[in-house]
C-alpha positions as CSV (number, residue, x, y, z in Angstrom):
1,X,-10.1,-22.1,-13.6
2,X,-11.9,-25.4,-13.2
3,X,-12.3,-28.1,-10.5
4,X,-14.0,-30.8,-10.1
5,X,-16.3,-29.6,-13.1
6,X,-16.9,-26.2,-11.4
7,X,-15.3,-22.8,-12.9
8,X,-13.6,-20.8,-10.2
9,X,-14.5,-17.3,-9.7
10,X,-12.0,-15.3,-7.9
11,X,-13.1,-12.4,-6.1
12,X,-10.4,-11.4,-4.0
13,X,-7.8,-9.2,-5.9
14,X,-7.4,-6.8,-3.2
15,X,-5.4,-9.7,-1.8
16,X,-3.0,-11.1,-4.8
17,X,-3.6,-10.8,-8.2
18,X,-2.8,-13.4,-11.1
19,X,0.3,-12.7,-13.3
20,X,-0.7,-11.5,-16.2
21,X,0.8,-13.8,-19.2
22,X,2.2,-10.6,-21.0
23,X,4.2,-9.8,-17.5
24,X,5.2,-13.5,-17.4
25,X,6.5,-13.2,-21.0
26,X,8.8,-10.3,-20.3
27,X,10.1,-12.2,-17.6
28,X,10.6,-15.9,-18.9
29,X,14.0,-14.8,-20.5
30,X,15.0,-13.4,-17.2
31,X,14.9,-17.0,-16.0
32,X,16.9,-19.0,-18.8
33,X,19.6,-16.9,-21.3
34,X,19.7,-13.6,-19.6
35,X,20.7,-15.2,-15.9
36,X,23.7,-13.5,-15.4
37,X,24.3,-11.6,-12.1
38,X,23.6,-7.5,-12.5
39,X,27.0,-7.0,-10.2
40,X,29.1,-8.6,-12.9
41,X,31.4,-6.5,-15.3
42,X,31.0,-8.7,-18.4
43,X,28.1,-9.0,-20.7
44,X,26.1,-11.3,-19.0
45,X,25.7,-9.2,-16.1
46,X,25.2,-5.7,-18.5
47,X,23.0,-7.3,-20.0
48,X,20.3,-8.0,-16.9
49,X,21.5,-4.9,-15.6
50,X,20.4,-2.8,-18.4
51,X,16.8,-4.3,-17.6
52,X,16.6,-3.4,-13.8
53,X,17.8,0.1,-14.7
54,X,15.1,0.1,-18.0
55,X,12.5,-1.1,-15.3
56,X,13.6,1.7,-12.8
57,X,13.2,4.0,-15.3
58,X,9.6,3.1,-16.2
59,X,8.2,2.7,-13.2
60,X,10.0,5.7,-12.0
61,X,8.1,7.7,-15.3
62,X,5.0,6.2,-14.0
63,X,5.0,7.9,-10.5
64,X,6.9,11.2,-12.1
65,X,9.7,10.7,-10.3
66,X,13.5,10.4,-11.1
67,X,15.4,7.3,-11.8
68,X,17.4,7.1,-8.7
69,X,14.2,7.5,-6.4
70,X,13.4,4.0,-7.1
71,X,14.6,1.1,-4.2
72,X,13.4,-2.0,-5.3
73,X,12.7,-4.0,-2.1
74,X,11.6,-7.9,-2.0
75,X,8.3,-6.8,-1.3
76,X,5.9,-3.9,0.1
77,X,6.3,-5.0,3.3
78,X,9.9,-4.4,3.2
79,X,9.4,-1.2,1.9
80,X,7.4,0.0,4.6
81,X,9.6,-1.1,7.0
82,X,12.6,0.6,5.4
83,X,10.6,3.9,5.1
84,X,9.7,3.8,9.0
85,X,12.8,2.4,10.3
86,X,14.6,3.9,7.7
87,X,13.7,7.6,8.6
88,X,14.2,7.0,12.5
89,X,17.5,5.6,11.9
90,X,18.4,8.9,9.6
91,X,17.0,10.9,12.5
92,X,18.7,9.5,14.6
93,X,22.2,9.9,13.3
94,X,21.8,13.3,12.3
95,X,22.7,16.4,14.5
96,X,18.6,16.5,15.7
97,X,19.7,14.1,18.3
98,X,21.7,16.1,20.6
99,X,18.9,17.3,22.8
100,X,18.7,15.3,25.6
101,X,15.6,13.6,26.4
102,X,14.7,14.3,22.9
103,X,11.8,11.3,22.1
104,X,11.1,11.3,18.4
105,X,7.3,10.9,17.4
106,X,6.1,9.1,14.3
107,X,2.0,9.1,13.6
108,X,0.2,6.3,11.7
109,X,-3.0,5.9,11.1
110,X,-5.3,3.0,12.9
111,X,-6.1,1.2,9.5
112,X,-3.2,0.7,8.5
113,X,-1.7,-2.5,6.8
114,X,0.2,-4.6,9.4
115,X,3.3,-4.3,7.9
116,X,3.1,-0.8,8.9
117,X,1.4,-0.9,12.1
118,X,3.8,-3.9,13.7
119,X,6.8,-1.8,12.6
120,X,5.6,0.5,14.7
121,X,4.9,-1.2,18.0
122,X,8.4,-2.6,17.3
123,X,9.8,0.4,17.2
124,X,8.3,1.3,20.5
125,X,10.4,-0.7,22.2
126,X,13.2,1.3,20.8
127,X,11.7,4.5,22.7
128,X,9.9,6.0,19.8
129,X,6.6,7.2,20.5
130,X,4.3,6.6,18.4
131,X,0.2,8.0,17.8
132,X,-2.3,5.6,16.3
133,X,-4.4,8.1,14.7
134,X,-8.1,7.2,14.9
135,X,-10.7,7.1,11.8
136,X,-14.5,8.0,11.6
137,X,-16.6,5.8,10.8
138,X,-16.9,5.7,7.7
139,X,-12.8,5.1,7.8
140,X,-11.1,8.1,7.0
141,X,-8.5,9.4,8.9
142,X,-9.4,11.9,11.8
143,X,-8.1,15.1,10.3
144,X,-9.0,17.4,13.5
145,X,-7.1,14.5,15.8
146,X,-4.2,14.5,13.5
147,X,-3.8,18.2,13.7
148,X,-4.0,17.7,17.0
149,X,-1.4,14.9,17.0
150,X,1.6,16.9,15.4
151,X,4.3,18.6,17.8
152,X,7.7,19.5,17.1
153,X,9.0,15.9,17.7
154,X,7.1,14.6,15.4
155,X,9.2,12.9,12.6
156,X,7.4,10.6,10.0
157,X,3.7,11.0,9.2
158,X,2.7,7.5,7.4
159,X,-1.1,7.1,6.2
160,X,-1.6,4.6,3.1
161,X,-3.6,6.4,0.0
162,X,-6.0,3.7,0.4
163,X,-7.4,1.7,2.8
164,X,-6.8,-2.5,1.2
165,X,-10.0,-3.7,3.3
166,X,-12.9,-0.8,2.6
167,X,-11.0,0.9,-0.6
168,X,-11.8,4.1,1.3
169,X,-9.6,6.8,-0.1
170,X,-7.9,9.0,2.4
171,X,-7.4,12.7,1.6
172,X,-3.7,13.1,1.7
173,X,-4.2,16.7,0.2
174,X,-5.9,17.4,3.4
175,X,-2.8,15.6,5.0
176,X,-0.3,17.3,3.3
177,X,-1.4,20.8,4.0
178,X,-2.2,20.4,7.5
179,X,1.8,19.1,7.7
180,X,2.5,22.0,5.5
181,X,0.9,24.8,7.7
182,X,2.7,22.7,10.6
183,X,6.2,23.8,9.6
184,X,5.4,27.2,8.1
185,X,3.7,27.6,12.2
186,X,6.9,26.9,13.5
187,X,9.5,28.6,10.9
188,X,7.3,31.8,12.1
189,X,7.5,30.9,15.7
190,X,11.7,30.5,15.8
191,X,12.3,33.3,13.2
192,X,14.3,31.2,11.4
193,X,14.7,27.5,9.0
194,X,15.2,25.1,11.7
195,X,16.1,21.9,10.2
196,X,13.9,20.0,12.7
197,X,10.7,22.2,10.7
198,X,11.9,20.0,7.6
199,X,9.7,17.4,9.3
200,X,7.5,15.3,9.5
201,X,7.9,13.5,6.9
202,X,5.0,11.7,4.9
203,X,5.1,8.3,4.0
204,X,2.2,7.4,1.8
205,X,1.4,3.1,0.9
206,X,-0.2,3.0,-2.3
207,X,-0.1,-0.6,-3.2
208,X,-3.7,-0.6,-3.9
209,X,-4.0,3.0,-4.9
210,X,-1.8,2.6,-7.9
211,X,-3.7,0.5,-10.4
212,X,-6.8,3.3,-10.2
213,X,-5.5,6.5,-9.0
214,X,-3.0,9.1,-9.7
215,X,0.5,8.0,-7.9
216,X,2.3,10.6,-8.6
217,X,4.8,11.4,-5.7
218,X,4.8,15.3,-6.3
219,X,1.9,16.0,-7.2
220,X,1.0,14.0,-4.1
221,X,3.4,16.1,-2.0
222,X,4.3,13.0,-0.5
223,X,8.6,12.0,0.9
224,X,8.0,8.6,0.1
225,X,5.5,6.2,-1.5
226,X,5.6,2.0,-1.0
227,X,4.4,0.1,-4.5
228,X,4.1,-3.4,-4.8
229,X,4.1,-5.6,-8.0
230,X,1.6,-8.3,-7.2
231,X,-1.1,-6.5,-6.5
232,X,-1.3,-5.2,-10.2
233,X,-0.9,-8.2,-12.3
234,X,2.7,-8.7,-11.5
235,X,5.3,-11.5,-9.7
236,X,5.0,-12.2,-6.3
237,X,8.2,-11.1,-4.4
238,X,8.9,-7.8,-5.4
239,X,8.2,-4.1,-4.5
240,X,9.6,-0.8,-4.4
241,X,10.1,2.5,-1.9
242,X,10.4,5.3,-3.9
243,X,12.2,8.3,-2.0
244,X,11.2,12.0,-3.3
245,X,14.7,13.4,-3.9
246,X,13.8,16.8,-3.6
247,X,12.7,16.2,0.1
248,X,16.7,14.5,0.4
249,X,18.0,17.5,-1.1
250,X,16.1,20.2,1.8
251,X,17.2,17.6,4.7
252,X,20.8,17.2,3.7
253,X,21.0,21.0,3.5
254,X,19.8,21.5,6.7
255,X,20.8,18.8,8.8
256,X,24.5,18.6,9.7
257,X,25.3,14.5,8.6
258,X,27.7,12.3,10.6
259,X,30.6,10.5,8.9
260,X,28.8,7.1,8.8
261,X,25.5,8.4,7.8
262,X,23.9,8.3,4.4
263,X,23.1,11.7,2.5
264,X,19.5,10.1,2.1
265,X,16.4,10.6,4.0
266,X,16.7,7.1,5.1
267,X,19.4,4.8,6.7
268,X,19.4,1.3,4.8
269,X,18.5,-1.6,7.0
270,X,20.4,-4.5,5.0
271,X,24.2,-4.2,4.7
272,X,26.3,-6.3,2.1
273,X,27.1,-5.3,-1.6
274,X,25.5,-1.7,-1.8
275,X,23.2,-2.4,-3.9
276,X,19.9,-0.1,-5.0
277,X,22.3,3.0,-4.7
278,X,23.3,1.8,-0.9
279,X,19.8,1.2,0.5
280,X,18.9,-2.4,0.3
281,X,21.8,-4.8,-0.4
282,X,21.2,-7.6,-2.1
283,X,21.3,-9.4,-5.5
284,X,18.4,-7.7,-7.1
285,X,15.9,-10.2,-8.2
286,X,16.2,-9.4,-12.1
287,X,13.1,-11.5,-13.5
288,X,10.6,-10.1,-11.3
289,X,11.6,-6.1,-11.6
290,X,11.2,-6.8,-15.1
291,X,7.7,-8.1,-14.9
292,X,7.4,-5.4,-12.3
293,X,7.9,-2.9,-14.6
294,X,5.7,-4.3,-17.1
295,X,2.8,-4.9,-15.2
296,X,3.7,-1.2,-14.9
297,X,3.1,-0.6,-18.5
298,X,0.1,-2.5,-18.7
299,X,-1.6,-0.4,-16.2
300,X,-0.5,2.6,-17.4
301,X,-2.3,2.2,-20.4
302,X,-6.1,1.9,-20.0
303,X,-6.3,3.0,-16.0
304,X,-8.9,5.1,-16.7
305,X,-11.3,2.8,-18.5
306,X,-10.5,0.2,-16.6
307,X,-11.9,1.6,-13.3
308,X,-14.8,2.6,-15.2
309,X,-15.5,-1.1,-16.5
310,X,-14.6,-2.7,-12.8
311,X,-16.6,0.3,-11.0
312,X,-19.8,-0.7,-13.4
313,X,-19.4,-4.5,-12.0
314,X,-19.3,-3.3,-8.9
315,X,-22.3,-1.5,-9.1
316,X,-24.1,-4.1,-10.1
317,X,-22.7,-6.7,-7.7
318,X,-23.7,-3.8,-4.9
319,X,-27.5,-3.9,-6.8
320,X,-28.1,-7.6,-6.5
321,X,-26.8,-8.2,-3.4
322,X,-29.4,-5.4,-2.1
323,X,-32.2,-7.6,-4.2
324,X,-31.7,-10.6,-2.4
325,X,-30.8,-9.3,1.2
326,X,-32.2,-5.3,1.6
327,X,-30.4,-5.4,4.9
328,X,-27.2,-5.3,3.6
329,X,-24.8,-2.5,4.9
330,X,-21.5,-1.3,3.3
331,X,-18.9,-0.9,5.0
332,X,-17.2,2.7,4.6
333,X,-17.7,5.2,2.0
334,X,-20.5,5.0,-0.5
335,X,-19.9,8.1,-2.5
336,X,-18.0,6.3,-5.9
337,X,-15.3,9.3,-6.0
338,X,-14.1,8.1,-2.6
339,X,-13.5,5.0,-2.8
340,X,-11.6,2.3,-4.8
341,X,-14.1,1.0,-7.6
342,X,-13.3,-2.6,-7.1
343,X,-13.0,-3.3,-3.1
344,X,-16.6,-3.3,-1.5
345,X,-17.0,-4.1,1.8
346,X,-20.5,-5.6,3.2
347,X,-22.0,-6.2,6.4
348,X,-24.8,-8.5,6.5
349,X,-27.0,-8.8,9.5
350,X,-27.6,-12.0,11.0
351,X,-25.4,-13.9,8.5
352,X,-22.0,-15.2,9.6
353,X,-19.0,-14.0,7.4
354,X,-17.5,-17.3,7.8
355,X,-20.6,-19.2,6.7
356,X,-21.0,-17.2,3.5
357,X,-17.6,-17.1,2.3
358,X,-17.2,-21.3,3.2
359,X,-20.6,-21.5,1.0
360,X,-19.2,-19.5,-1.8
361,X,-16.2,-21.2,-1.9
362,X,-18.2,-24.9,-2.0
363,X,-19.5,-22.9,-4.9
364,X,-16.5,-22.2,-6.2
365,X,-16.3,-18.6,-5.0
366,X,-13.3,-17.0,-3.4
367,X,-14.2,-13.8,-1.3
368,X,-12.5,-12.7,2.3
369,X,-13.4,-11.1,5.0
370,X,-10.0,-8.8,5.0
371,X,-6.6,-8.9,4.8
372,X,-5.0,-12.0,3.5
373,X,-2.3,-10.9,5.8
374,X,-4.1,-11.4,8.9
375,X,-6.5,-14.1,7.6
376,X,-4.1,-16.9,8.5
377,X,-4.1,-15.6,12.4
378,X,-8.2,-15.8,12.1
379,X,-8.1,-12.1,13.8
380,X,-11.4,-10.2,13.4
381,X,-10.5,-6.9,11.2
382,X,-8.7,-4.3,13.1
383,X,-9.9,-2.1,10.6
384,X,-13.6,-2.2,11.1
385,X,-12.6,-2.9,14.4
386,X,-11.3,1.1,14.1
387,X,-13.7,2.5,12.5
388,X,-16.2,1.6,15.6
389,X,-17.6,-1.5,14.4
390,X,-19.1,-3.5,17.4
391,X,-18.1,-7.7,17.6
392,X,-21.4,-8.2,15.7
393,X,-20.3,-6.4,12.5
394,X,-16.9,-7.6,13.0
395,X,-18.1,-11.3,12.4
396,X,-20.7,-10.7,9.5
397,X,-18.9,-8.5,6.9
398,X,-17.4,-9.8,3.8
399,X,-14.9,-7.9,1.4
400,X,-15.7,-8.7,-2.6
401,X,-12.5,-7.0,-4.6
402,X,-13.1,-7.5,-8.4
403,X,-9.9,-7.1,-11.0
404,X,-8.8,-7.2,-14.5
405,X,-10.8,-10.7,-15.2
406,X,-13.6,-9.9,-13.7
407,X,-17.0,-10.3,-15.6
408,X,-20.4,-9.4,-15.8
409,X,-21.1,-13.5,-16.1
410,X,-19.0,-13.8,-13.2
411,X,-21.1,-11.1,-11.4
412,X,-24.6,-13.0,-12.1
413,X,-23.1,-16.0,-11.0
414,X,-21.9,-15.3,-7.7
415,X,-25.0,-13.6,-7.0
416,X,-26.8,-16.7,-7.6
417,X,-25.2,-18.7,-5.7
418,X,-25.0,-16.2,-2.9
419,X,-28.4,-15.7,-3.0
420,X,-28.6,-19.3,-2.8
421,X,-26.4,-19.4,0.5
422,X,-28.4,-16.8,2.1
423,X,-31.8,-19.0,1.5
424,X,-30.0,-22.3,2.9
425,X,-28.6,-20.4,6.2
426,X,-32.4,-18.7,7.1
């Protein structure tokens, strides 16, 4: 990309990634011939309708998980919000509630994405408690406090696979046995299955876990799992919740369901046409769950090698910013095998973030200091922010997130020119 004779180097995937022209290809027709409405009984609708269900299928494959598990949502956001309100609102209509005074508990962790964390604070005002789980700090999750955390009211358990600012990975094994050991503690205590043991549930966001790591939902252990399209090469404007139907299957033997309530472990939050099995009405936006699933496809191919080749960049990125400023810090986990091999996060002492990344950018560099989804509010990172870092840190780190286009050309060049930046601001 070029402007004003300078090539653009884009260094901020963690935030949005371009659509990949074999994804836009598989959606194009989706746009033109094949418009018809996936509702509709005659062949223009079949027609789109066989590709939403071909998409479910493959992405479903992807995550090894069954075709109906799949809700397409409008984006990840909306998918974490249907997971969290989704489960309370199943809770709440199920025989669980007839205890009075009953408050239900859901625990997230500190870090995570705002979608997730304003959910909850809105869903304090319904009553809900809800624990904020601290991190260490080097960002993961407090494992002793969330033992701690867990009681028998405790409902939903939501912690993302990993975090979209640091690219710490958090160790939902860990997670997942410590809930585990949770229920088994309290079948032993009553004697006998108590349907309230079936919970907490664990709601895992792996938006930026999926184009690197192993996704899949039972081999994760996880209820449910939030994906999102444009963070791996694919159209804006789509996402997906997948629920773990083996977890609906324990619940809706255990749990006594009321006439108007769903047989799911969620409650939908958008009424209208029934559409995605009942969970999120909606005409289903056919040309981007086609480039959904292809994106999909594409990923699924060379994942392996291809966080090899971005982790090698990123080592070298990591090498030559250390030659031209020795004070650098990063932010999180250094050990490669706990962390995401294309987010790194640094901290440079006595440089202002906001002065580097304006220089880069006059350079034709694009870098951020976090999330894209609380750059426009021009909030310091409530992320570092958790993981203890003082005002001072808060103000001077920088997060570099290579992808797909990403080159050893473009590596030596942004070094330049930061190196260059840091030079002009001494």
């Amino acid at each position: 990309m070029k402007k004003s004779g300078v090539k653009k180097i884009y260094l901020d995937y963690a935030a949005t990634t371009p659509i990949d022209r074999r994804v836009f290809a598989a959606m194009r027709p989706y746009f033109e011939a094949k418009f018809g409405n996936p509702g509709s009984l005659h062949s223009f609708g079949q027609e789109v309708m066989a590709a939403v269900d071909k998409a479910r299928e493959g992405i479903a494959k992807a995550i090894g998980t069954d075709f109906r598990e799949i809700i397409f949502t409008g984006s990840a956001t909306e998918a974490n919000n249907l997971a969290l309100r989704g489960v309370l609102n199943r809770f709440k209509n199920s025989n669980l509630r007839i205890k009075n005074g009953f408050v239900p508990r859901i625990i997230v962790s500190s870090i995570e994405h705002d979608s997730v964390l304003e959910t909850a604070r809105d869903l304090e005002v319904d009553g809900v408690e809800v624990v904020y789980l601290p991190v260490l700090k080097n960002g993961v999750v407090d494992l002793k406090k969330f033992k701690e955390a867990l009681d028998k009211r405790t409902v939903l358990v939501s912690i993302m696979q990993v975090n979209n600012e640091t690219g710490v990975v958090q160790p939902l094994a860990k997670i997942l046995e410590i809930i585990r050991n949770f229920r088994e503690e309290l079948r032993i205590k009553n004697n006998e299955l108590d349907p309230q043991q079936l919970y907490p549930l664990l709601h895992v966001d792996a938006v930026q876990a999926f184009q690197f790591l192993d996704c899949g939902v039972n081999g994760l252990g996880v209820d449910l799992m939030t994906l999102s399209a444009h963070k791996i090469y694919g159209p804006k404007g789509v996402g997906a919740l997948c629920i773990n139907s083996k977890s609906e299957f324990l619940i809706s033997k255990q749990i006594q369901i009321s006439k108007n309530s769903s047989k799911r472990l969620i409650e939908p939050m958008m009424f209208g046409g029934g559409q995605e099995f009942g969970m999120r009405s909606g005409t289903e936006n056919v040309p981007a769950i086609v480039g959904f699933h292809k994106a999909v496809e594409l990923i699924e191919v060379n994942k392996e090698k291809e966080a090899q080749r971005i982790r090698g960049l990123k080592k070298k990125l990591w090498d030559g910013i250390l030659k031209i400023y020795p004070a650098a810090k990063i932010n999180g986990v250094e050990d490669e095998k706990k962390v995401l091999p294309n987010i790194l996060n640094v901290y440079f002492p006595n440089y202002l973030a906001e002065e580097i990344m304006v220089g880069l950018d006059l350079g034709g560099v694009a870098v951020s200091s976090g999330s894209a989804c609380s750059s426009r509010s021009a909030k310091t990172s409530h992320v570092l922010r958790a993981m203890g870092c003082g005002e001072e840190r808060l103000k001077r780190s920088v997060r570099f997130s290579l992808g797909r286009p990403t080159s050893w050309d473009e590596i030596k060049k942004v070094l330049g020119i930061l190196g260059g930046i840091l030079r002009r601001l001494d």
